[in-house]
BAZAKE-446457 format. One record per residue (C-alpha): x, y, z; residue number from 1. Coordinates in steps of 0.02 Angstrom, whole numbers, plus 50000, padded with zeros to 5 digits. Each point is the difference from the previous one (the first is absolute). Example, Ala and Ser with C-alpha at 12.3 -4.5 7.8 and 13.67 -1.06 7.14 Angstrom:
BEGIN
PT     px     py     pz    n
PT  50615  49775  50390    1
PT  50069  50172  49967    2
% end
This chain:
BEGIN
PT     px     py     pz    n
PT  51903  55874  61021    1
PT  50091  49856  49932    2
PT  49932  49894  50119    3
PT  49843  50052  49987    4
PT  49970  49979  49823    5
PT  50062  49829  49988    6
PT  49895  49945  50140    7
PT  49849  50046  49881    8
PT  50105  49939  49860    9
PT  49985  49821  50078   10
PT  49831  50037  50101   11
PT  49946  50021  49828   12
PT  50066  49863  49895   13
PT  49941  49865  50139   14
PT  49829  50077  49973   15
PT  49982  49984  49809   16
PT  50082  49850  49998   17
PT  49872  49908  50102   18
PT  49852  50097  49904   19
PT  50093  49947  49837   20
PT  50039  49823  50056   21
PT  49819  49978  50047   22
PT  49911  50063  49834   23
PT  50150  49893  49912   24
PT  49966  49840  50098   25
PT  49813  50003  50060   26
PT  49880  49916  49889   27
PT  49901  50120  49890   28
PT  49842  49957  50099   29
PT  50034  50019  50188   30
PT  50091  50155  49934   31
PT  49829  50063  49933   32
PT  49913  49961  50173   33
PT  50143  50077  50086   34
PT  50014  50167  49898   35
PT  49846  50068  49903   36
PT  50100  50102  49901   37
PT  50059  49847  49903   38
PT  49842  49940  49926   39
PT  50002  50159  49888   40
PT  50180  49940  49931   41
PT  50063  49869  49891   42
PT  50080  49841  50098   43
PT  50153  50057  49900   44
PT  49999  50162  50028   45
PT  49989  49964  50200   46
PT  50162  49870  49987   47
PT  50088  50139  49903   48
PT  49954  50134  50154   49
PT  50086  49890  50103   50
PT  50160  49956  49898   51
PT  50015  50207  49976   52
PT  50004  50010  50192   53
PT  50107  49866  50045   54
PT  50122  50083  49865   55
PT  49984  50187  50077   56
PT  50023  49911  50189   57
PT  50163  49930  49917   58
PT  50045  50157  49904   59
PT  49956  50103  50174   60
PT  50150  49915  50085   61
PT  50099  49908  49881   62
PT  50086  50144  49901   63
PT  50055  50118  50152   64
PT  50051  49849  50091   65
PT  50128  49952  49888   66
PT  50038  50153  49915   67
PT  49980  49951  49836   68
PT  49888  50105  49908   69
PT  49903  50100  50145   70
PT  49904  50099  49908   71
PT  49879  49856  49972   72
PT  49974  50017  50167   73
PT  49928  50176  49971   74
PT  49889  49904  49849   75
PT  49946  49856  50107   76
PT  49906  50116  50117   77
PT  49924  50121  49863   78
PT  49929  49834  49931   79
PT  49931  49954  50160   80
PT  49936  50169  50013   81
PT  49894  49981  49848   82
PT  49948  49832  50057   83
PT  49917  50072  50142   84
PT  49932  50154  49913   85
PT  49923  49856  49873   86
PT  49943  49918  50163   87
PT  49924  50121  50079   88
PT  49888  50049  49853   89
PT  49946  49849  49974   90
PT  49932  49970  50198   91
PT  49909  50175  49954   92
PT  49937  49927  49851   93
PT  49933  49844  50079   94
PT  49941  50106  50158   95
PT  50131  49938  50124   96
PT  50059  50145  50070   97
PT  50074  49924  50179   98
PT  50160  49938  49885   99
PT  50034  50177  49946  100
PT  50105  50031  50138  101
PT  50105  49851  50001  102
PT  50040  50064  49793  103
PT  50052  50167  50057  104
PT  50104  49941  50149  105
PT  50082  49868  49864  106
PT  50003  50138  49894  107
PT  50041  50122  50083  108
PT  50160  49892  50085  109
PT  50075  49951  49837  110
PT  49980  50178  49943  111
PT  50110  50051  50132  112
PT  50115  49871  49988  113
PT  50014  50049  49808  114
PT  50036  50172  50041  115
PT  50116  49989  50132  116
PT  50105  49873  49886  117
PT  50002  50117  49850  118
PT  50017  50161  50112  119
PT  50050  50000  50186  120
PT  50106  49842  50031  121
PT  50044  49911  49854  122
PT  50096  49884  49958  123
PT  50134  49991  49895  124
PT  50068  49858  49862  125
PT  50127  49888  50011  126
% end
């Protein structure tokens, strides 16, 4: 189970760190023909998306792998969870309802990952 979860742990963190990296470092204007959703959201607001997933792909890996402070761990992947909750309502909002399942599998990955780090396998402090 070990395994398992930090195979997500890491599928994970390479995942929002690209997203993240992309909304951090693509200019505000390709980004809105790229991604519809972003026209409805300040230029800042879209950077600061993208620094908040780059920190929870960190905070996914970072803290188990070296044992200091693991629990973030746990708190990295509830705030990815919300991200994709607040993702997924907005693609209904906007009528884009094909990215609703990428969200929940997101979602629905870091909410395991979150559970089986605070439940079934933890792991412990230094």
């Amino acid at each position: 189970m070990n395994i398992a979860v930090w195979v997500v742990q890491v599928l994970l963190a390479i995942a929002f760190t690209g997203s993240g990296f992309m909304k951090i470092t693509t200019p505000i204007d390709a980004l809105h023909a790229q991604m519809a959703w972003s026209r409805d959201f300040p230029d800042l607001a879209i950077r600061l998306i993208g620094v908040l997933e780059v920190l929870g792909a960190i905070g996914l890996v970072l803290p188990s792998a070296t044992r200091i402070m693991p629990k973030l761990t746990v708190a990295a992947a509830v705030g990815l969870v919300l991200t994709m909750v607040g993702a997924a309502i907005t693609h209904i909002r906007i009528g884009e309802l094909g990215f609703i399942g990428v969200n929940a599998l997101l979602g629905g990955l870091a909410a395991f990952v979150a559970w089986a780090r605070l439940k079934k396998v933890p792991i412990a402090p230094r």
